[in-house]
C-alpha positions as CSV (number, residue, x, y, z in Angstrom):
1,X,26.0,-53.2,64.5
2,X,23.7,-51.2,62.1
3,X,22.9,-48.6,65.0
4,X,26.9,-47.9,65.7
5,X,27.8,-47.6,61.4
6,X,24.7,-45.0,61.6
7,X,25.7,-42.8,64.4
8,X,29.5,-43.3,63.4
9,X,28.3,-41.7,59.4
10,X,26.1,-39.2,61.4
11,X,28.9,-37.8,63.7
12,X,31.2,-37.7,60.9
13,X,28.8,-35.4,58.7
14,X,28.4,-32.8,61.9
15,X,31.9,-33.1,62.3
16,X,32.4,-32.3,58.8
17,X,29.9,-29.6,58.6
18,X,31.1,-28.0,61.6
19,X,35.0,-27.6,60.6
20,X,33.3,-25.9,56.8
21,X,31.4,-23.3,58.9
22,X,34.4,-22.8,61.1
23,X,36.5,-22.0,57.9
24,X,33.4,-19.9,56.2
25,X,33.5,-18.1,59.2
26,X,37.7,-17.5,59.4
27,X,37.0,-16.6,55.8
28,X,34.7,-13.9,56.3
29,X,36.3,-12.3,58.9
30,X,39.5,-12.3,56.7
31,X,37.7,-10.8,53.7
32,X,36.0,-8.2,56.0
33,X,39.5,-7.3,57.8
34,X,41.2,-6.6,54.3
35,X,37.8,-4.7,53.3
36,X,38.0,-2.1,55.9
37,X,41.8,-1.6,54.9
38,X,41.1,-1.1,51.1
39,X,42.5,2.7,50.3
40,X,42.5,3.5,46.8
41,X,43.4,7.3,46.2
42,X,42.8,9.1,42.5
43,X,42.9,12.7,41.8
44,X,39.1,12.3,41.3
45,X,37.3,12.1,44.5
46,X,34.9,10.2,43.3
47,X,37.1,7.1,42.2
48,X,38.5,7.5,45.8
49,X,37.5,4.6,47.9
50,X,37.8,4.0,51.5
51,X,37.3,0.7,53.5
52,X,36.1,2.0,56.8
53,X,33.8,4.7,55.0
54,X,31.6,2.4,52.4
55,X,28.7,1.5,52.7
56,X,28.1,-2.8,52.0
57,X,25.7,-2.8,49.1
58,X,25.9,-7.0,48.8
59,X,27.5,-9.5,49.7
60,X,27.6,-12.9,47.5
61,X,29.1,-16.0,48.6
62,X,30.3,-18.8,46.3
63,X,30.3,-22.4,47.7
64,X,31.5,-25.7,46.2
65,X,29.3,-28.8,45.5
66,X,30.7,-29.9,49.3
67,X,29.7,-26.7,50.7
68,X,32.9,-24.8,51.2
69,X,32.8,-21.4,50.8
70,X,35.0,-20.5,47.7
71,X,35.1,-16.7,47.4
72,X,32.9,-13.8,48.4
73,X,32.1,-11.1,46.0
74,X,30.7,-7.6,47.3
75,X,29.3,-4.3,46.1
76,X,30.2,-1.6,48.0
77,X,29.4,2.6,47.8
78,X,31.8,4.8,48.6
79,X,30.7,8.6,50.0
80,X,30.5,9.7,46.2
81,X,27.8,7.4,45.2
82,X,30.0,5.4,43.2
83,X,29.9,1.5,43.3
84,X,32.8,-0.8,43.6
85,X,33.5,-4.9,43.1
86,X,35.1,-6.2,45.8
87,X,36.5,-10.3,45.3
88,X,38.0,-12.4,47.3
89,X,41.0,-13.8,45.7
90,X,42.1,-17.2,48.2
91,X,45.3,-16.6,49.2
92,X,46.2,-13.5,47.1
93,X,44.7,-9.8,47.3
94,X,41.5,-8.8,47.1
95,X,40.3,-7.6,43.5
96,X,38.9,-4.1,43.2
97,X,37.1,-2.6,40.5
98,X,35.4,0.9,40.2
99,X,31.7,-0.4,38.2
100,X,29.1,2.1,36.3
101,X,26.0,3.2,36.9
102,X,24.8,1.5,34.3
103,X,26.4,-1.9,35.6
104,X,25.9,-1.5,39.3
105,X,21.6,-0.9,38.1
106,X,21.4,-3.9,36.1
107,X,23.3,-6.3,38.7
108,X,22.1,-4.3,42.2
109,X,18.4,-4.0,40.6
110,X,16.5,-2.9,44.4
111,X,19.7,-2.5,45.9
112,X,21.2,0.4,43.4
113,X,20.8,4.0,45.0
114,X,21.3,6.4,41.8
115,X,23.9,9.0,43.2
């Protein structure tokens, strides 16, 4: 009787931990389709920012205690050399923000490539 409570707990936890990765994954994919649509023009080219034409500096994932993934946050360089924040924002838009030098050096430390 022990034996069958044991395996029923133990299929129940895979079970579980399978359907998180299958929405991590449906997350990702969802964050990295709205990525590569991002077009944000300014009269400056290099606040411009392009999806399809950054380069992925970091990506950062945030999980609960339970392991779901929460939100992703990435740093991203457009063709200028200048760094963006890229959040997740479950269900709404993504968040964009143009970050400094300054900023992107102190967060990016290894990762920041001065323009």
């Amino acid at each position: 009787m022990v034996f069958f409570i044991l395996l029923f707990g133990v299929v129940a936890f895979v079970l579980a931990q399978l359907r998180t990765e299958r929405h991590a994954r449906a997350l990702r994919a969802r964050f990295d389709r709205h990525c590569l649509a991002i077009q944000i023009a300014s009269a400056n080219p290099r606040m411009c920012f392009d999806g399809r034409s950054a380069t992925v500096v970091r990506d950062t994932e945030e999980r609960g205690r339970r392991g779901h993934l929460h939100s992703i946050e990435r740093f991203a360089r457009n063709p200028a050399g200048e760094y963006f924040l890229i959040l997740s924002n479950e269900p709404g838009p993504l968040f964009v923000k143009h970050v400094t030098h300054e900023m992107a050096r102190a967060i990016l430390l290894g990762a920041y490539v001065a323009p």
